[in-house]
C-alpha positions, 0 to 999 in steps of 0.5 A: 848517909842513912840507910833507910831499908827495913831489915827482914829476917828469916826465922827457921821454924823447927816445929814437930808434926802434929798427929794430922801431919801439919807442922806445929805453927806455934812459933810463926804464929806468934810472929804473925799475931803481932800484926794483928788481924792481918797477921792471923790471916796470913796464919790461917792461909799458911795452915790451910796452903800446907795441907794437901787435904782440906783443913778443918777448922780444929785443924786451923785452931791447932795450926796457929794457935788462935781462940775458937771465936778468934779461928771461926772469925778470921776464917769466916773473913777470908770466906768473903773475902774469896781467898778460902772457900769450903771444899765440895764435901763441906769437910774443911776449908781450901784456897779460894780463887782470890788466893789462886790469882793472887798466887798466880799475878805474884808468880807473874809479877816475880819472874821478870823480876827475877830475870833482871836480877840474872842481868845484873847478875850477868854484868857484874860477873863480866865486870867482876865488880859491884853493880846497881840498878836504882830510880830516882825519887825526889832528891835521893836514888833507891835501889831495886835491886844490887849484886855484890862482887865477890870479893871480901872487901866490899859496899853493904846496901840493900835493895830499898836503900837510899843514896843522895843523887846529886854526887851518885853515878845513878843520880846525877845521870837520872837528875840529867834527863829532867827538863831544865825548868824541872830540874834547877828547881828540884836542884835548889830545893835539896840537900846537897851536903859535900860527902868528900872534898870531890862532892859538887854542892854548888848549884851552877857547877852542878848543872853544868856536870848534868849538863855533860852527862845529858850529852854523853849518856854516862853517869860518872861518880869520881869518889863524890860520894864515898873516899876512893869508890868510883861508879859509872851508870847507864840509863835503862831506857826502851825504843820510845826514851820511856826511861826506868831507871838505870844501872851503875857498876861501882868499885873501889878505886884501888881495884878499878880506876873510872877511866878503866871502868868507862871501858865497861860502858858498852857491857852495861848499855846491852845490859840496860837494853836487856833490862829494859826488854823485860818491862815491853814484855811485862807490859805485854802480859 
């Protein structure tokens, strides 16, 4: 299985403060300068977002280590483009209401994301296991977001990874909701490798095992995707069936056996419910 998530990491800037009181942006520029315009845009919004005063222009070109023309050019870009404007006493350059919004939508957009991190957060310290919260997309199942169990010994998948729906707890369960016509067509055209000897590859068997899950609204993965790790999923769904995807808790079985984990399915529905109230409450916005 590959893992297709970009990977991000976080570099610490230990830069000294300038005469001006701006931290020494030298290190991060050179990060930002390798995505091109875009990059010494983000630059110049650092700068200027760190400064409580409004930043000259000598001040930008301090801050990120640009050219004169190259400052005077993307300032003048991010003029139009509404994200800086000059202040009132034309001294230097503040946000501009583009930038404002955009912070103030990003900050929307971020809360309920947050709050559904918290529920999955809260599920998995009930269960004391690992649980995911994943859409379906074609073949495979991505995971928006995931909280590990606190236990040295566990599964490593980052929100944005990728894993095969046809033997995954979330995948089967989501495949489980397509119309018949949709979903024998979308069974015959993927891969369907066998990842354990419990994997089902066969297209009849396998829509038969969707057919069970369809009715009872629990998707199960008995070691079919990985040796000895079991997983149940729940779909999050709201009052109108719009479902967004659903939520699976998996454990080793060595820790927890499927028939101990189906326990836990009442939990995970208030969960799923819970997650599902956070997108009527988006919607409402």
């Amino acid at each position: 299985m590959m893992d297709k998530s970009k990977q991000f990491s976080v570099v610490e800037n230990s830069g000294r403060e300038s005469e001006t009181g701006l931290t020494d942006h030298a290190e991060r520029y050179e990060q930002l300068a390798g995505l091109g315009v875009t990059g010494k845009a983000f630059s110049v919004l650092e700068v200027v977002s760190l400064n409580p005063e409004a930043t000259r222009m000598a001040e930008i070109i301090r801050g990120t280590g640009m050219t004169k023309p190259t400052a005077h050019r993307v300032v003048n870009m991010l003029l139009e483009m509404g994200f800086l404007q000059r202040d009132g006493f034309d001294s230097g350059f503040i946000e501009g209401a583009g930038l404002v919004d955009l912070a103030h939508r990003t900050l929307a957009a971020a809360a309920p994301r947050s709050l559904r991190h918290s529920i999955l957060q809260g599920i998995s310290e009930q269960v004391g296991e690992t649980v995911n919260y994943g859409v379906l997309s074609g073949g495979e199942v991505i995971y928006l977001d995931r909280v590990e169990a606190k236990w040295p010994l566990g599964l490593r998948f980052d929100a944005g990874s990728r894993v095969p729906a046809h033997c995954t707890a979330v995948g089967k369960l989501l495949l489980s909701r397509m119309p018949d016509s949709d979903l024998r067509t979308l069974i015959e055209s993927i891969p369907r490798p066998a990842y354990t000897a419990n994997t089902i590859t066969a297209v009849e068997p396998l829509l038969s095992a969707l057919t069970r899950i369809r009715r009872d609204g629990i998707g199960t993965d008995d070691q079919e995707f990985m040796h000895g790790v079991v997983c149940v999923s729940v779909p999050v769904v709201d009052d109108d069936q719009r479902c967004f995807g659903g939520i699976a808790i998996s454990a080793p079985e060595a820790r927890m056996t499927l028939t101990q984990m189906l326990t836990y399915v009442p939990q995970m529905r208030k969960a799923a419910g819970n997650l599902a109230a956070t997108y009527r409450r988006s919607a409402t916005r």
